[in-house]
NUDREN-758321 format. One record per residue: residue number from 1; x, y, z of N, C-alpha, C in turn. Coordinates in Angstrom, 1 decimal. Each point is the difference from the previous one (the first is absolute). Layout:
+------+--------+--------+--------+--------+---------+--------+--------+--------+--------+
| resi |  neast | nnorth |    nup | caeast | canorth |   caup |  ceast | cnorth |    cup |
+------+--------+--------+--------+--------+---------+--------+--------+--------+--------+
|  NUM |      X |      Y |      Z |      X |       Y |      Z |      X |      Y |      Z |
...
+------+--------+--------+--------+--------+---------+--------+--------+--------+--------+
//
This chain:
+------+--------+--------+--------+--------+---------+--------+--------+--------+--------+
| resi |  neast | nnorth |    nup | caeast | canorth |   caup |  ceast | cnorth |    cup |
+------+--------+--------+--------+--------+---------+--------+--------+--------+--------+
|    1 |   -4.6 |    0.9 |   -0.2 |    1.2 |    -0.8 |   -0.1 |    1.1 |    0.7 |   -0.8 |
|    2 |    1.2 |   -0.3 |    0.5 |    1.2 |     0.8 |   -1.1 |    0.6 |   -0.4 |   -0.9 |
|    3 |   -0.6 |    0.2 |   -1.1 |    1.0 |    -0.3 |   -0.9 |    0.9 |    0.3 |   -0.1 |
|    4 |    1.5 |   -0.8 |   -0.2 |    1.3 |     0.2 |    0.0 |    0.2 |    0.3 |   -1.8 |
|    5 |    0.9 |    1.0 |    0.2 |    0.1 |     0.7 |   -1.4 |    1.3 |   -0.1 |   -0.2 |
|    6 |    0.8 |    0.7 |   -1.2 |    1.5 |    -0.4 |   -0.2 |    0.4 |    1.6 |    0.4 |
|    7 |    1.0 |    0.5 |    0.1 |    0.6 |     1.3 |    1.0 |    0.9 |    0.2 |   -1.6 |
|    8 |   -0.4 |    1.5 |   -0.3 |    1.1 |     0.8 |   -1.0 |    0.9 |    0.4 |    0.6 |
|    9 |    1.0 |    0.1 |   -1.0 |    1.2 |     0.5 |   -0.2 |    0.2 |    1.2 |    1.2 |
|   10 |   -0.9 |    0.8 |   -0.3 |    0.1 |     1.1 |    0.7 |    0.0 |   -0.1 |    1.6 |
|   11 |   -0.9 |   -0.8 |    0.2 |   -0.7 |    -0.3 |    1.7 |    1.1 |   -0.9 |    0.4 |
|   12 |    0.8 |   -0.8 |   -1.0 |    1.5 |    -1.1 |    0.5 |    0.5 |    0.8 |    0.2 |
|   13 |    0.5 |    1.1 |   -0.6 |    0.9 |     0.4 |    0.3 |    0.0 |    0.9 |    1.0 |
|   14 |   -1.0 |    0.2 |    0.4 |   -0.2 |     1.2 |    1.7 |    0.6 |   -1.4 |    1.3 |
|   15 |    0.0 |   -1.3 |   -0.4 |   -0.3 |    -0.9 |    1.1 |    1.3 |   -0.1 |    0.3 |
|   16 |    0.5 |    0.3 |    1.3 |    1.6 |    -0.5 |   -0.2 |    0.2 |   -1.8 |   -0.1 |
|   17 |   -0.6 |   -0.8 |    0.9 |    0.3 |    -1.5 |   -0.1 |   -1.8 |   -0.1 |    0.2 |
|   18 |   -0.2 |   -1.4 |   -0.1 |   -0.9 |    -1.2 |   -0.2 |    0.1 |   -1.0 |    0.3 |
|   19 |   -0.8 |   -0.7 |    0.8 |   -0.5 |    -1.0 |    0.5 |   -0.7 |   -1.1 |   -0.6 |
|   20 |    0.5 |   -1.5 |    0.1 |   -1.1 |    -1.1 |   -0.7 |   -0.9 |   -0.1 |    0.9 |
|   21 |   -1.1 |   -0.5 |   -0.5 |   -0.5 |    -0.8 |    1.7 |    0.1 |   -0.6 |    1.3 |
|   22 |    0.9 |   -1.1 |   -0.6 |    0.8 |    -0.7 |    0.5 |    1.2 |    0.7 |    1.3 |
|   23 |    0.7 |    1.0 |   -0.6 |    0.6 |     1.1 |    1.0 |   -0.6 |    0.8 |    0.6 |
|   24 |   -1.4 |    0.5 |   -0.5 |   -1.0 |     0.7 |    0.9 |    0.0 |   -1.0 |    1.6 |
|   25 |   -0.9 |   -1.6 |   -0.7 |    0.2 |    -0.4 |    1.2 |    0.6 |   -0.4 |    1.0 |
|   26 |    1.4 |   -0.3 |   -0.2 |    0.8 |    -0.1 |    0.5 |    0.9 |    1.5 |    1.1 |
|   27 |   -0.5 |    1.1 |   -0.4 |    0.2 |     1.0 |    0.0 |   -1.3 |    0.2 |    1.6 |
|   28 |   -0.6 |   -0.3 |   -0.4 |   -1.1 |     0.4 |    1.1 |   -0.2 |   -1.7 |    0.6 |
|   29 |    0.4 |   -0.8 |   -0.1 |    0.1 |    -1.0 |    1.2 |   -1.0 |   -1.1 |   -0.2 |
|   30 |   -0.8 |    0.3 |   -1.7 |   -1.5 |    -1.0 |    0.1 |    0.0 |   -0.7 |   -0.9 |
|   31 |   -0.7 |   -1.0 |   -0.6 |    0.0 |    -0.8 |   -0.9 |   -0.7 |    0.6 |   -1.5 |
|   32 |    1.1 |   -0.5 |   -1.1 |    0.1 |     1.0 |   -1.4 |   -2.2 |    0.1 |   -0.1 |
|   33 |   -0.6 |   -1.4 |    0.6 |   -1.4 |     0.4 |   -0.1 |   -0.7 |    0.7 |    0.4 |
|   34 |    0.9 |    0.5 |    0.7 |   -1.2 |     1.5 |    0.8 |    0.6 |    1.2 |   -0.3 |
|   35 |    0.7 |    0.2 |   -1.2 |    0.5 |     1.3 |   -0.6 |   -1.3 |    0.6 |   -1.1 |
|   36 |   -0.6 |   -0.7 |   -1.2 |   -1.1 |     0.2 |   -0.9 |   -1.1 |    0.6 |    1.0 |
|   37 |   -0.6 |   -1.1 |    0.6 |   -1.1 |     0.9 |    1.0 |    0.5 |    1.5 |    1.1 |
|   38 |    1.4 |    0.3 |    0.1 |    0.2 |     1.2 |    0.4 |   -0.5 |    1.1 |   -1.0 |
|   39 |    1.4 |   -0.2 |   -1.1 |   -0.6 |     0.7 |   -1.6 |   -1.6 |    0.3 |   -0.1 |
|   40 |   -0.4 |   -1.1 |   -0.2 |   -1.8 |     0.1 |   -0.3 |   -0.9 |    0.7 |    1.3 |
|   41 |    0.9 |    0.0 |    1.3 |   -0.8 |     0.7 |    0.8 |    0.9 |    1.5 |    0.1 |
|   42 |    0.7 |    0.2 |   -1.0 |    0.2 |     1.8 |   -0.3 |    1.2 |   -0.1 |    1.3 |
|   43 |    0.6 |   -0.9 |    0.8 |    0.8 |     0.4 |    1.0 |    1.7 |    0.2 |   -1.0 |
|   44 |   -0.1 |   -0.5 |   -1.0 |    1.3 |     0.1 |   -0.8 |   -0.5 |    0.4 |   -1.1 |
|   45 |    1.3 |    0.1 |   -1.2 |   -1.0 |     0.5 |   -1.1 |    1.6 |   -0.6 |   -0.8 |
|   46 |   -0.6 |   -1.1 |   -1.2 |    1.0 |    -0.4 |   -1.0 |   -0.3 |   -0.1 |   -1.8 |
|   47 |    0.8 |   -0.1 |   -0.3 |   -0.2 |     0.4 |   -1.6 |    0.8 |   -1.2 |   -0.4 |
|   48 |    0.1 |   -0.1 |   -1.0 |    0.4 |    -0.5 |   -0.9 |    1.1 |    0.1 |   -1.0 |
|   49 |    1.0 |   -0.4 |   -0.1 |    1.4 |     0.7 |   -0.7 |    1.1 |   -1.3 |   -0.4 |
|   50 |    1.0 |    0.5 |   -0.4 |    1.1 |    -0.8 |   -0.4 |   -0.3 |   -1.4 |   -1.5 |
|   51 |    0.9 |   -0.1 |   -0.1 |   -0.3 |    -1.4 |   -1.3 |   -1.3 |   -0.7 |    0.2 |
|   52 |    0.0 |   -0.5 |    1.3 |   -0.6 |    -1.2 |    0.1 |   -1.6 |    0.9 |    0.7 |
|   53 |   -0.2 |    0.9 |    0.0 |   -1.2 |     0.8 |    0.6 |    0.0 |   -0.7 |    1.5 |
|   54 |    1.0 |   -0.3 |    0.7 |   -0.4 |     0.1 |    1.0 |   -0.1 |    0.7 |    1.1 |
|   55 |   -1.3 |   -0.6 |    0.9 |   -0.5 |     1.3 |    1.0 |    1.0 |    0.5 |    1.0 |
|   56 |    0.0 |    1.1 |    0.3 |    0.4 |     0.5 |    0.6 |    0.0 |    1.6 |    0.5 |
|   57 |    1.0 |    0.0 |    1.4 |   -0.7 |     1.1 |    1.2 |    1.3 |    0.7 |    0.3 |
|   58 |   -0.3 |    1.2 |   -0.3 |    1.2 |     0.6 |    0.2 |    0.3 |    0.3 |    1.6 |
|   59 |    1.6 |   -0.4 |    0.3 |    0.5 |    -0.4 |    0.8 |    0.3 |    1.1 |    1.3 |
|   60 |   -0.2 |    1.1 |   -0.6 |   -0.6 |     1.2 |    1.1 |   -1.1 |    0.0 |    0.6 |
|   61 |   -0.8 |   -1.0 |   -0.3 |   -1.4 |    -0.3 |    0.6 |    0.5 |   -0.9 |    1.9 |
|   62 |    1.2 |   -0.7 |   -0.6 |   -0.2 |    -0.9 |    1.2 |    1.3 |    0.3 |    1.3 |
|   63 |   -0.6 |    0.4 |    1.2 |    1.1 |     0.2 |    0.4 |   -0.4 |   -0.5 |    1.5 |
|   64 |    1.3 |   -0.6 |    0.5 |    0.2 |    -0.5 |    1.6 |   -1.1 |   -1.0 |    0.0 |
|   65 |   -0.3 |   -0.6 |   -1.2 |   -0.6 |    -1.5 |    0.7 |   -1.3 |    0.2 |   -0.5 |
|   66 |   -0.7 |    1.0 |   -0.2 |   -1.3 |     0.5 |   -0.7 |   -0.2 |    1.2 |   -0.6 |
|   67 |   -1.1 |    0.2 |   -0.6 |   -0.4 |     0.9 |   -1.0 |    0.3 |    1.9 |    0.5 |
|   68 |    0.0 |    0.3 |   -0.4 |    0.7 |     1.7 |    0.6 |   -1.3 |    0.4 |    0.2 |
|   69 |   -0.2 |    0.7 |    1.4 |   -0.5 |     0.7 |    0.3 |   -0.9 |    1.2 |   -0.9 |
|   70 |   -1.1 |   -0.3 |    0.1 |   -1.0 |     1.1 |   -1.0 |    0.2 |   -0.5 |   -1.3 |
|   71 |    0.5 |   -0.7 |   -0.5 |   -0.1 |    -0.5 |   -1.5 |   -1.3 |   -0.4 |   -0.2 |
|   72 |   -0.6 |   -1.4 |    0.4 |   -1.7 |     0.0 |    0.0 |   -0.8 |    0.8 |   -0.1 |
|   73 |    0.0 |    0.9 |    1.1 |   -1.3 |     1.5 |    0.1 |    0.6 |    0.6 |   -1.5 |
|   74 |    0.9 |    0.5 |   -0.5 |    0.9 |     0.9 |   -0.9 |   -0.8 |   -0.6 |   -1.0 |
|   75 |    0.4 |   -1.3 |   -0.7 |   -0.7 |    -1.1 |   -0.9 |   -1.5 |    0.4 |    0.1 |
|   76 |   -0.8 |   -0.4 |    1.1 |   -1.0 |     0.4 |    0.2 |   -0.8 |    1.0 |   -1.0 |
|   77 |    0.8 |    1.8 |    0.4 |   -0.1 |     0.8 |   -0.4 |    0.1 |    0.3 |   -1.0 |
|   78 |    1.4 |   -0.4 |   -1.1 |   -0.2 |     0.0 |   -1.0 |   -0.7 |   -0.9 |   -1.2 |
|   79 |   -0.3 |   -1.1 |    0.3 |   -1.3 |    -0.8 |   -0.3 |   -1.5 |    0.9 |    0.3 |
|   80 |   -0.2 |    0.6 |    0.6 |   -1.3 |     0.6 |    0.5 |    0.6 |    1.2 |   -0.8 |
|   81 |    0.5 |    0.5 |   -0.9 |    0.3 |     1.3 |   -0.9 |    0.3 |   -0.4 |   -1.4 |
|   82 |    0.0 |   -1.6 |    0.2 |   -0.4 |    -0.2 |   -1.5 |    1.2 |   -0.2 |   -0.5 |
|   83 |    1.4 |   -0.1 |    0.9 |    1.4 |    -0.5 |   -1.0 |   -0.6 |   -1.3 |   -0.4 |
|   84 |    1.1 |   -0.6 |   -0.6 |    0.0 |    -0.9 |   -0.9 |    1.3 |   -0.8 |    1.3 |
|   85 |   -0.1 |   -1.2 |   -0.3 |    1.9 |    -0.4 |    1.2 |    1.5 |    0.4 |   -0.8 |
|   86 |   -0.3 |    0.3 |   -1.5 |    1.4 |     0.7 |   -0.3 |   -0.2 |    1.7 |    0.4 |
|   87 |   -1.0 |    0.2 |    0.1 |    0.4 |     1.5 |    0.2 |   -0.1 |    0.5 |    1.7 |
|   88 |   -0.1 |   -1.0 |    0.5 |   -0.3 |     0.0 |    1.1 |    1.9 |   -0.4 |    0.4 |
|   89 |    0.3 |   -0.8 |   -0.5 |    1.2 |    -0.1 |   -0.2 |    0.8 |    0.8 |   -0.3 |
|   90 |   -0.4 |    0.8 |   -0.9 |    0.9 |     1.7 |   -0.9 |    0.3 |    0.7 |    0.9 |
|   91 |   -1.3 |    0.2 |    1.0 |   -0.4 |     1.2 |    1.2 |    1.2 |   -0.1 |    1.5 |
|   92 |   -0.1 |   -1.4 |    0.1 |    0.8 |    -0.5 |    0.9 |    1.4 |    0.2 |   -0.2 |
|   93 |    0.5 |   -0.1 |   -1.0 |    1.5 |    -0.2 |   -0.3 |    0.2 |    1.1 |   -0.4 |
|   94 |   -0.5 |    1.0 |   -0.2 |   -0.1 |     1.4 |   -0.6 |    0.7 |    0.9 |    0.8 |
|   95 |    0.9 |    0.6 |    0.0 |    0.8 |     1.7 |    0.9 |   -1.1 |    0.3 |   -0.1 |
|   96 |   -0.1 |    0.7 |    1.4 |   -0.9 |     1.0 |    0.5 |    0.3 |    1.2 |    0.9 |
|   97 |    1.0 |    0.9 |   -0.8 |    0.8 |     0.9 |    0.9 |   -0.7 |    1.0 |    1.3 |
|   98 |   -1.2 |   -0.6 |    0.1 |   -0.8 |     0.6 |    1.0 |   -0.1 |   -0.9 |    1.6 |
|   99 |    0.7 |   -1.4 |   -0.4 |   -0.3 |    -1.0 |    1.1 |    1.8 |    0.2 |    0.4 |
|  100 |    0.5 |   -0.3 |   -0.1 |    1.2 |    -0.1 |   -1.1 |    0.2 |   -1.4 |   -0.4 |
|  101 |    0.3 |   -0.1 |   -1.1 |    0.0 |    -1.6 |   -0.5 |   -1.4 |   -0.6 |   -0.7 |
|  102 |    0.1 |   -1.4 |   -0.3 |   -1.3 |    -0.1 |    0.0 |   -0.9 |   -0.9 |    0.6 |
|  103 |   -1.3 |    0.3 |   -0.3 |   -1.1 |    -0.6 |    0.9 |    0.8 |   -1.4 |    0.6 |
|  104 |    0.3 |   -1.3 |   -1.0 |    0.7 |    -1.0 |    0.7 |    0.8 |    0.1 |    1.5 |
|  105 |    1.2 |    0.8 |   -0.5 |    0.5 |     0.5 |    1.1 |   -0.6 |    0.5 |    1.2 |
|  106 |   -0.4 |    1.2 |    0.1 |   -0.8 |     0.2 |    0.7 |   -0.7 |   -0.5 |    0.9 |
|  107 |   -0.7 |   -1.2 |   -0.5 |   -0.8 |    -1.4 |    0.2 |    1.1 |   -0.6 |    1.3 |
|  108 |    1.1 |   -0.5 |   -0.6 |    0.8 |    -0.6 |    0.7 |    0.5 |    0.6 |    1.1 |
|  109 |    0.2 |    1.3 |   -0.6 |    0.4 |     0.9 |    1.7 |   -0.9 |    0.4 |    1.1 |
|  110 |   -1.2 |   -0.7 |   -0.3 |   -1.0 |     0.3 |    0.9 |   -0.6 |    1.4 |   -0.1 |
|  111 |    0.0 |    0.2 |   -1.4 |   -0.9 |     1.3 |    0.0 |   -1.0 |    0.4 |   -0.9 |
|  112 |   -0.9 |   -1.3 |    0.2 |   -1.2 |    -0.2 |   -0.6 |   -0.4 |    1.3 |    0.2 |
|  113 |   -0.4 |    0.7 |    0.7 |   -1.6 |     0.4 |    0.2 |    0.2 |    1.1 |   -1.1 |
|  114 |    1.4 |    0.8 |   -0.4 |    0.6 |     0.6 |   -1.2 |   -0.9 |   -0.6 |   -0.9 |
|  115 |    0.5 |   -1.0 |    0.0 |    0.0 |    -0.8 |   -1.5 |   -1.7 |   -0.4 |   -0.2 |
|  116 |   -0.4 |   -0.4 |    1.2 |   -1.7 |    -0.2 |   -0.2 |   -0.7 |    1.7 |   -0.3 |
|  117 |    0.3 |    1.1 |    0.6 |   -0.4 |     1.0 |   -0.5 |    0.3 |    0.6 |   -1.5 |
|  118 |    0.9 |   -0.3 |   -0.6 |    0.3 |    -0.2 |   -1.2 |   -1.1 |   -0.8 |   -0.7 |
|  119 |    0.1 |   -1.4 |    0.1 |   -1.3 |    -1.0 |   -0.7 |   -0.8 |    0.8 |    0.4 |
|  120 |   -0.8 |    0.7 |    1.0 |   -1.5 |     0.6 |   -0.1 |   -0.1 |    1.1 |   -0.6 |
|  121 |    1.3 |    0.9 |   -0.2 |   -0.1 |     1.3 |   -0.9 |   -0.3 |   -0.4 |   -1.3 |
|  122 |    0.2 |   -1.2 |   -0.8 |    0.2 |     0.0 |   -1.2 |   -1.4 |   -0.6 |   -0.6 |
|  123 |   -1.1 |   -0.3 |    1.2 |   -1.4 |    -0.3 |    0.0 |   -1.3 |    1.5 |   -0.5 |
|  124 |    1.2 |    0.8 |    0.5 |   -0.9 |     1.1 |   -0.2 |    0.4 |    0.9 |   -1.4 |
+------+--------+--------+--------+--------+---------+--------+--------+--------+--------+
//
């Protein structure tokens, strides 16, 4: 199960914008109660932040109506290498002058399989 944690300074500040739940769901078309069981089944990944700690998904996660392409497997991978969801977060939002941009991006331009060969280099 995932425990939701609070997101540092450092990992906010890689995030350009953020998402409540509430706009997650509305964002993808479903009811705010079937956002938590996404999170907990690894298809999203949210932390914890702002005054009031509340949850939330950063908003490069969600695009055209649903989740971006290869984010889940990506998640997957870095959970199976032992990140933690803020550094798993760090990784994501991180320049990577080798993709160009980073992993997020990437993500969104449809160019997982970059970005998933990345997550499996860092296994080894």
């Amino acid at each position: 199960m995932t425990v939701f944690s609070s997101v540092d300074a450092t990992v906010d500040a890689l995030v350009p914008s953020w998402l409540t739940l509430p706009e997650v769901a509305e964002r993808l078309g479903l009811e705010v109660t079937r956002i938590r069981p996404l999170i907990k089944e690894g298809q999203l990944l949210a932390v914890r932040r702002g005054e009031n700690k509340a949850l939330m998904v950063p908003s490069d996660f969600i695009g055209d109506g649903k989740i971006i392409k290869g984010l889940p497997g990506t998640l997957t991978l870095l959970r199976d290498d032992g990140f933690t969801d803020e550094e798993a977060l760090e990784w994501l939002f991180t320049p990577d002058p080798t993709l160009p941009g980073t992993p997020a991006q990437a993500l969104r331009e449809n160019r997982g399989t970059e970005v998933k060969r990345r997550a499996q280099a860092l296994a080894v």
